[in-house]
C-alpha positions as CSV (number, residue, x, y, z in Angstrom):
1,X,0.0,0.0,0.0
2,X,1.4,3.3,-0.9
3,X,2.5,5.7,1.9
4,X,-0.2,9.1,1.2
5,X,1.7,11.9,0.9
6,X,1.4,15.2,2.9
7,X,-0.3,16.9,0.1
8,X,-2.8,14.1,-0.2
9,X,-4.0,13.3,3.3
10,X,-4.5,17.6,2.9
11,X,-6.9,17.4,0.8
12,X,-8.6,14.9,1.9
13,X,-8.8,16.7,5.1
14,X,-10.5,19.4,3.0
15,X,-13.5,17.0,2.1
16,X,-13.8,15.8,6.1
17,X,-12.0,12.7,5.5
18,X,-9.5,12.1,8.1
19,X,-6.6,9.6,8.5
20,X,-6.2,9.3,12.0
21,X,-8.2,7.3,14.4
22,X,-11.6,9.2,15.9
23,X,-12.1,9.4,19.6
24,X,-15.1,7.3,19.0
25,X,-16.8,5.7,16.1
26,X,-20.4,6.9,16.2
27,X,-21.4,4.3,13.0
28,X,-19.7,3.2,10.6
29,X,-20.6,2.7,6.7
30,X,-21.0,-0.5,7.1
31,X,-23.7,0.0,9.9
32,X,-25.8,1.7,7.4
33,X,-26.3,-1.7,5.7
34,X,-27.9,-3.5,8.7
35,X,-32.0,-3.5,8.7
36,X,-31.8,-3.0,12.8
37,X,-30.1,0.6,12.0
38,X,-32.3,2.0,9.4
39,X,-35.3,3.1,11.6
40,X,-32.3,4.5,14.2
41,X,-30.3,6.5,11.6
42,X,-33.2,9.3,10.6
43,X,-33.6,10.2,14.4
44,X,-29.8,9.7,14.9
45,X,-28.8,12.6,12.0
46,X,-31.9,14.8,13.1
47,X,-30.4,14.8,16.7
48,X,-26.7,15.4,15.4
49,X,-27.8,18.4,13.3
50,X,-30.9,19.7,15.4
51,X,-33.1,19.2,12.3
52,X,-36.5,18.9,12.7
53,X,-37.1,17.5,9.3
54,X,-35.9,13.4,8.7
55,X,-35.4,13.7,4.8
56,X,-33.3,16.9,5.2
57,X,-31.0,15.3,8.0
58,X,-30.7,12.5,5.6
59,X,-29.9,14.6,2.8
60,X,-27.5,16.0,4.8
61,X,-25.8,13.1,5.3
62,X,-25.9,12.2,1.9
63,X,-23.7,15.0,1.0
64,X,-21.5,14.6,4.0
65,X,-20.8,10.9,2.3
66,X,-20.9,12.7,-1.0
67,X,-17.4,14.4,-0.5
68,X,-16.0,10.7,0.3
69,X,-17.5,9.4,-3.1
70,X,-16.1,12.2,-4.9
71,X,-12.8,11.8,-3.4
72,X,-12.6,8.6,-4.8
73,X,-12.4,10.8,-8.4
74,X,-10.1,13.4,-7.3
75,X,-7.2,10.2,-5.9
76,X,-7.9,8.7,-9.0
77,X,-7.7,11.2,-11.5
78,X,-4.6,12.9,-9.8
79,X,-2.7,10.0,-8.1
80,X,-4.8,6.6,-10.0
81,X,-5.1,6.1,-6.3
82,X,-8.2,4.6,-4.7
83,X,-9.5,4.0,-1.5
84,X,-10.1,0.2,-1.3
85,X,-11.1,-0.5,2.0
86,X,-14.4,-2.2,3.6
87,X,-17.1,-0.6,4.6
88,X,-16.4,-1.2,8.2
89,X,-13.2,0.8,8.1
90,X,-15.2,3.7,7.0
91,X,-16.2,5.7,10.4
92,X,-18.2,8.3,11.3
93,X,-18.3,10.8,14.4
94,X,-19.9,13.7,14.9
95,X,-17.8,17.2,14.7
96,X,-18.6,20.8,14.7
97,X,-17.9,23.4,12.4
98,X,-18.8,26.8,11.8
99,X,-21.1,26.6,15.0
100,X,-23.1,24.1,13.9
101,X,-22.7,19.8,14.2
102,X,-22.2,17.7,11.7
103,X,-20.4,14.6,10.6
104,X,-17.0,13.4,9.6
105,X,-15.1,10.7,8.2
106,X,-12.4,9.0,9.0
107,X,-10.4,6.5,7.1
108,X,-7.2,4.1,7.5
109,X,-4.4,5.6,4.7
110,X,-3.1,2.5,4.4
111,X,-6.4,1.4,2.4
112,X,-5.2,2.8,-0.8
113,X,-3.9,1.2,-3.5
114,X,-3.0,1.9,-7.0
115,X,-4.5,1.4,-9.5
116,X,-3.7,0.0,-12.9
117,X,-4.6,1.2,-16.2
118,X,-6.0,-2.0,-17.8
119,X,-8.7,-1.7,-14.6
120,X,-9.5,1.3,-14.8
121,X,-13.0,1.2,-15.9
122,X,-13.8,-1.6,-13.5
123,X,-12.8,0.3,-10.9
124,X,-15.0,3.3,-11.8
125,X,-18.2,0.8,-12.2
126,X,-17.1,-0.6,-8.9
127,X,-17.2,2.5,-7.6
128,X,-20.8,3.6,-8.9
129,X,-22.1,0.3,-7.7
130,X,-21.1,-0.6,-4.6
131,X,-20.1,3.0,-2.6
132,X,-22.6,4.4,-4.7
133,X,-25.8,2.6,-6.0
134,X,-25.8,0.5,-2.5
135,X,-25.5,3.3,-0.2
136,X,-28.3,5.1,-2.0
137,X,-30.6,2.3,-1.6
138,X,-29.6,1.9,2.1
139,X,-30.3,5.0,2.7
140,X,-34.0,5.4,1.2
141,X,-34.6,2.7,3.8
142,X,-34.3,5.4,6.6
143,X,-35.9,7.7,5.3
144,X,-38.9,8.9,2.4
145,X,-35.8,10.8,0.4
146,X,-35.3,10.0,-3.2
147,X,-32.8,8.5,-5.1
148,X,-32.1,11.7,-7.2
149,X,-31.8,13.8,-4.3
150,X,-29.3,11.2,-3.2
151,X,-27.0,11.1,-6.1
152,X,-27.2,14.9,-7.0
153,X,-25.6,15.3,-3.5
154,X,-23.1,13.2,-5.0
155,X,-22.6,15.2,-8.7
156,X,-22.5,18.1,-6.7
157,X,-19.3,17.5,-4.8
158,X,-17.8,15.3,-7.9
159,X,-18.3,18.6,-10.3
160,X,-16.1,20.8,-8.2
161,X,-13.8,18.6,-8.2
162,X,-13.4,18.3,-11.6
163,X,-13.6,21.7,-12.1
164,X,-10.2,21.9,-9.9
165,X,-8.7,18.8,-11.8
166,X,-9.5,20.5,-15.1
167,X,-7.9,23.7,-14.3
168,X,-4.5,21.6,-13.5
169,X,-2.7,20.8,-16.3
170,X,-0.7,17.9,-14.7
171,X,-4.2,16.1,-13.8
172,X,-6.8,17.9,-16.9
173,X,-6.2,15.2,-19.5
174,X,-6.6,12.6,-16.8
175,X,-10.0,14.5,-15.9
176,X,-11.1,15.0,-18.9
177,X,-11.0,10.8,-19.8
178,X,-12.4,10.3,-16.6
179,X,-15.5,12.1,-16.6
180,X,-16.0,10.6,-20.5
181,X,-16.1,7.3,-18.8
182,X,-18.6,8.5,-16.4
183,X,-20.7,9.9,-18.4
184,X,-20.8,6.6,-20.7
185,X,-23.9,4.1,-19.7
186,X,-22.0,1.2,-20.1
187,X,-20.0,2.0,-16.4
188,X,-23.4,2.1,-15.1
189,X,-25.3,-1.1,-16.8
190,X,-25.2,-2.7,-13.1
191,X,-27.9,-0.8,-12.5
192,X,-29.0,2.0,-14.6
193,X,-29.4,1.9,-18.5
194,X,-28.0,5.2,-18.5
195,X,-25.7,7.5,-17.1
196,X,-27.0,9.6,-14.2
197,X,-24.0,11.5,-14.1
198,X,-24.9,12.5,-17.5
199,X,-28.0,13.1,-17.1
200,X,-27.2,15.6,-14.7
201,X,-23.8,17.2,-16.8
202,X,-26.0,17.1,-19.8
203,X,-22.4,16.9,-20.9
204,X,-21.4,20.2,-20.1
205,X,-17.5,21.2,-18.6
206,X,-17.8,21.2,-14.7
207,X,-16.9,24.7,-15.0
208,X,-20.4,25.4,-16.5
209,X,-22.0,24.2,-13.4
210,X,-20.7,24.9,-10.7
211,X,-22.7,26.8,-8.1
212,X,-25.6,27.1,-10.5
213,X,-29.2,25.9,-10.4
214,X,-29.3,22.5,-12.2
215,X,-30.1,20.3,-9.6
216,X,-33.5,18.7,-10.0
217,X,-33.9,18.2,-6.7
218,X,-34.0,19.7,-3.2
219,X,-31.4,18.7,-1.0
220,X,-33.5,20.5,2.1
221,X,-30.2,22.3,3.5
222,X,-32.9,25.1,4.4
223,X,-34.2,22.5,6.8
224,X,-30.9,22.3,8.6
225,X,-30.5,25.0,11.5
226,X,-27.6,27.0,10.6
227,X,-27.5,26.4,6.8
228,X,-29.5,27.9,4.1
229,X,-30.4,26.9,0.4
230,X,-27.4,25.4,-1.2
231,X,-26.2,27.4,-4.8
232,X,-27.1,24.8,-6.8
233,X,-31.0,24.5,-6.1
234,X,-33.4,24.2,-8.0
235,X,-36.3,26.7,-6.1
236,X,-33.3,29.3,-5.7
C-alpha cells in the first residue's frame, strides 16, 4: 500500500475525510447496511444536526458521504489512487464546524492502492455500484428521500472537483477521460441503463456548473439549522 503523501492526506482533510483514528466511532458505513439501523439513523442525523425534518438530515448526510465518493475521483484522477477498504473501516463521528454539528469521516491511509490502467474502468463501475448505488438504496430505507436527491448530492461534490482537476494541467487530460467514462452508460449497466451523471452534466464542462441551479432536486439544506439553500438548487 502506498504511503499518502502530505499533500494528499491535505486534501482529503479538505472533504472531512481524516486519516487518524476518531475518539469514538459513532457508526460506521458499514452499519448503514444493517436492517436494525435503518429506523435509528433518521432520528440519529436529526439529533446530530438539530433538524427537525428526517429527509433533510438524511440529505444531509448524503452530502456529507458525497465528499467521500467524490474523493474517490479526485485520488484517481490525480494519483490513479483509490480507496479500497471495507465498509467497516469507514467511520463516522460527529464534529462541529462553523457553530453548527455535523459529521466526519475517518479512514485508515493505508487502504489505498494503486491502480492499474487496464482496470480502470472496472474500478469506476465498482465505484458507482457498490459505494454508490448500495448506499443510496440503504439509505432510502431510513428515510422517504429520493434516489435523485441522493446522487445529485453526489454530482455536486464530484463537479467541483473536476472543475479543480480541469484547471491543473498535470491532472486535466486525466479528468477529462475520466469524466468521459462516467458519463458513458455502459459503467453504469449494473444498475442503470443510463448515465445519471450525464443526465445531470447534460455533458457540459464542470466549470459550467458549478454553483448554478441544475439540480432537480431539493437537498433541504434550508431545513438544517444554521444552513440555508445550497447554490445549486433548484427553487433558488
Amino acid at each position: 500500500m502506498p504511503a499518502l503523501t502530505f499533500e494528499q492526506v491535505e486534501m482529503l482533510n479538505k472533504y472531512r475525510i481524516y486519516t487518524t483514528p476518531p475518539k469514538r466511532a459513532l457508526f460506521t458505513l458499514e452499519r448503514l447496511s444493517k436492517e436494525f439501523f435503518h429506523d435509528d439513523f433518521a432520528p440519529l442525523m436529526q439529533g446530530i444536526t438539530d433538524s427537525k425534518n428526517a429527509t433533510a438530515a438524511v440529505s444531509h448526510f448524503a452530502k456529507r458521504y458525497g465528499m467521500f465518493f467524490a474523493m474517490q475521483f479526485h485520488m484517481l484522477a490525480a494519483y490513479d489512487l483509490v480507496w479500497d477498504g471495507k465498509f467497516i473501516d469507514l467511520q463516522f463521528d460527529v464534529t462541529e464546524e462553523f457553530g453548527a454539528h455535523t459529521v466526519a469521516m475517518f479512514i485508515n491511509p493505508n487502504d489505498y492502492r494503486y491502480v492499474m490502467p487496464e482496470e480502470r474502468q472496472y474500478i469506476i463501475s465498482s465505484i458507482l455500484y457498490y459505494q454508490g448505488y448500495e448506499i443510496v438504496q440503504q439509505l432510502r430505507k431510513t428515510t422517504t428521500i429520493s434516489p435523485l436527491t441522493i446522487w445529485e448530492n453526489f454530482f455536486i461534490h464530484m463537479i467541483n472537483i473536476f472543475d479543480k482537476l480541469l484547471e491543473n494541467p498535470a491532472t486535466a487530460t486525466q479528468a477529462m477521460d475520466d469524466i468521459e467514462l462516467l458519463e458513458d452508460p455502459e459503467l453504469w449497466k449494473r444498475f442503470s441503463d443510463k448515465s445519471l451523471f450525464y443526465e445531470f452534466t447534460k455533458g457540459k464542462n464542470p466549470s459550467e456548473l458549478v454553483n448554478h441551479p441544475n439540480r432537480k432536486s431539493c437537498c433541504f439544506s434550508m431545513d438544517i439549522p444554521g444552513l440555508a439553500a445550497c447554490g445549486y438548487c433548484p427553487r433558488a
